[in-house]
N, C-alpha and C positions, 0 to 999 in steps of 0.2 A: 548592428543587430537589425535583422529585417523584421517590420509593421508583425502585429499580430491581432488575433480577433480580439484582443483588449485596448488597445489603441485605435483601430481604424474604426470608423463612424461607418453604423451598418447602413446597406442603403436599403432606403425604404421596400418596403414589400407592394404590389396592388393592392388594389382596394378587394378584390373578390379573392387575397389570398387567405384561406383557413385552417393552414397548417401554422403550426408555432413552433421557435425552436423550444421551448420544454420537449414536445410530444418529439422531436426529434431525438432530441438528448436521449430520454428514456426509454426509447426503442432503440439508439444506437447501448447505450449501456447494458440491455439486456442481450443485445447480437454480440456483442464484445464477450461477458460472461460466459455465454454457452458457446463461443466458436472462437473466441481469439481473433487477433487484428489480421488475421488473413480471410475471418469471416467477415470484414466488413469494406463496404465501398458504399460511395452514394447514389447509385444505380440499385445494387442489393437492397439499402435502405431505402430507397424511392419505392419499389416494388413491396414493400413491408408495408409502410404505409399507406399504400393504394393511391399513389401520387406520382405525378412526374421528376425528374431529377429536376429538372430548372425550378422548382416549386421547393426545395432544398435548397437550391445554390442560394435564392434569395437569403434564405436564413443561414447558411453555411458555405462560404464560399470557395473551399476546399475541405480535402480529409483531413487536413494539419490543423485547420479550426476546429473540428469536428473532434480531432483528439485532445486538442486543449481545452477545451469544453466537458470533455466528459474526465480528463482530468481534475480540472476543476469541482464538478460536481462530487467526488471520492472525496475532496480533500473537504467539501462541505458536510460531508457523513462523520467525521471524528469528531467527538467530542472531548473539550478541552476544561475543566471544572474552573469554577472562581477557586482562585486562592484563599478568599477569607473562608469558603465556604467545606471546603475537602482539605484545607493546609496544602503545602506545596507540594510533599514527598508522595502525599495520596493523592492528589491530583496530577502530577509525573506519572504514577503508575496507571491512571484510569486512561491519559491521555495515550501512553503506550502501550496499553493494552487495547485501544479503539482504534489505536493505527494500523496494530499488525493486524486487529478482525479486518479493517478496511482493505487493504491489503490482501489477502487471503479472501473475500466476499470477489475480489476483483483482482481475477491472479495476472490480468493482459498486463495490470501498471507497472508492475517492474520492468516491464519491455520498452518503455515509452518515458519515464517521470527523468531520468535520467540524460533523455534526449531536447530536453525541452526546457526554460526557466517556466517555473511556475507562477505566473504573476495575476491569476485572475482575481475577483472579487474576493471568493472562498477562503483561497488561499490566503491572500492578506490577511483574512479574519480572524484564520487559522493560527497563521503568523504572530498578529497581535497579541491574541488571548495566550499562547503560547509562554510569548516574552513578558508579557508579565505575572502569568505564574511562576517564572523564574527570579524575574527582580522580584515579587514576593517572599520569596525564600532568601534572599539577602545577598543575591550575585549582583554586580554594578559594571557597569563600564560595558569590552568587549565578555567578560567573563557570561554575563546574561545570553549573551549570543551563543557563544562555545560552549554551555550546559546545556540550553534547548537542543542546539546541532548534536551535541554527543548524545543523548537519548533519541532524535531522528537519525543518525545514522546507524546506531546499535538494531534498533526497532526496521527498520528497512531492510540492513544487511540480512537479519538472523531471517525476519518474513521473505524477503525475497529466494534465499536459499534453501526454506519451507517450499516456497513455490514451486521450485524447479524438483524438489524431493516427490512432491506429490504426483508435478507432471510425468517423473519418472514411471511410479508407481504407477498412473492412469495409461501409460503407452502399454504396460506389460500386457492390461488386460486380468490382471488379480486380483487377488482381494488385499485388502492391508493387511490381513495376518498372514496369510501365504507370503506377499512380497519381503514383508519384513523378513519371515522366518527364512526365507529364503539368502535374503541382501546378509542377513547376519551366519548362517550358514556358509557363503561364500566367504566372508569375513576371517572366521574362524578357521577355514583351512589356509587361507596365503599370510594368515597370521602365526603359522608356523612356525616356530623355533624365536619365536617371541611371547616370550609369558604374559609380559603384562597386560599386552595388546588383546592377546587372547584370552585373560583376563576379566578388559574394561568389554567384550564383545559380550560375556557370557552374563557381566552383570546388567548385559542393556535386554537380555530377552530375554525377561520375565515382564515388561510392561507394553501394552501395544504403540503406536504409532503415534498416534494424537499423545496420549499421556505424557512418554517421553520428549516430544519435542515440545512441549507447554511448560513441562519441568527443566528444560535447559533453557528456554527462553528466562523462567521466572528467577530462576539462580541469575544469570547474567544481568537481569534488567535490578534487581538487587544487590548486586554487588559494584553497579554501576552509581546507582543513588547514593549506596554508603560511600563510595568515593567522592561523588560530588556533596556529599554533605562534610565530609571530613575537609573539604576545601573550604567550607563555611569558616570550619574553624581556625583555620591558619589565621 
């Protein structure tokens, strides 16, 4: 595995340099949001900041730092509750429900989280608090591992597939009731000479966009926890 900006020792900056990487972070974080990882370079962000690139490099010394960095930072934005403080199965849910806003606040990370190990400060911390709101609830061994993992991957999967749903909708150019009304209109006619199908199409448009996919997220992430809570009890 090749060095990353978590292992290598940054090298020092001049003395008259007055750029910092926060202020970097937070202006690449906000060019990512509104334009996506083709909106960003450090030439782009050099020019954002009214600075030269070499005045960047010091702090960041490629794009690949620059992504793990602001990965890191996302993964510093969820909130993960004490155990003693929410119990574990309410602190599960607040923790997966702050993932997918995070997610969804930053729709570039599904492009990126999966190309990269996550190993910065954040993350760890994230990590931590994570695992032991699990062994709180009474998982031991690898099990503590495999219940954290199965609500991160549930939570990632269903947001990440939100993400691409919306990005679809934002290419059209529509509005979310037209798209929908439309996407489920299509629906319904090549669901032809399938009843149920056309069926489960007709009972999804009566609620708009957001509602419905928050209501299939909250069934899933529910029906996930009673599973892993009925593992408790074996």
């Amino acid at each position: 595995m090749k060095e990353s900006i978590w292992t290598r020792q940054a090298a020092a900056a001049p003395a008259r340099e007055t750029l910092s990487r926060e202020q970097i972070v937070k202006t690449a974080m906000t060019t990512l949001d509104e334009d996506g990882l083709a909106g960003l370079s450090i030439r782009k962000l050099a020019a954002k900041l009214g600075a030269g690139a070499t005045s960047l490099y010091w702090h960041v010394p490629t794009k690949d730092d620059l992504v793990d960095l602001l990965i890191d930072e996302v993964w510093g934005e969820i909130d993960v509750p004490e155990p003693e403080l929410a119990g574990w199965r309410n602190g599960a849910m607040l923790f997966a429900h702050s993932l997918r806003s995070a997610v969804l606040r930053h729709p570039w990370l599904p492009e990126v989280m999966y190309t990269r190990p996550s190993t910065g400060p954040k993350a760890m911390r994230l990590g931590s608090r994570g695992l032991a709101l699990f062994a709180a609830a009474g998982f031991t061994g690898d099990d503590i591992d495999l219940s954290m993992g199965s609500v991160m991957s549930y939570v990632l999967g269903c947001a990440s597939a939100e993400v691409a749903t919306r990005e679809m909708m934002r290419r059209s150019g529509q509005s979310p009731d037209d798209w929908t009304a439309q996407m489920l209109q299509h629906a319904e006619t090549v669901a032809a000479g399938h009843p149920e199908m056309q069926e489960s199409v007709r009972r999804r448009g009566h609620a708009d966009l957001d509602a419905t996919l928050t209501r299939q997220f909250v069934f899933g992430l529910d029906a996930l926890l009673n599973g892993l809570e009925s593992q408790l009890k074996t």
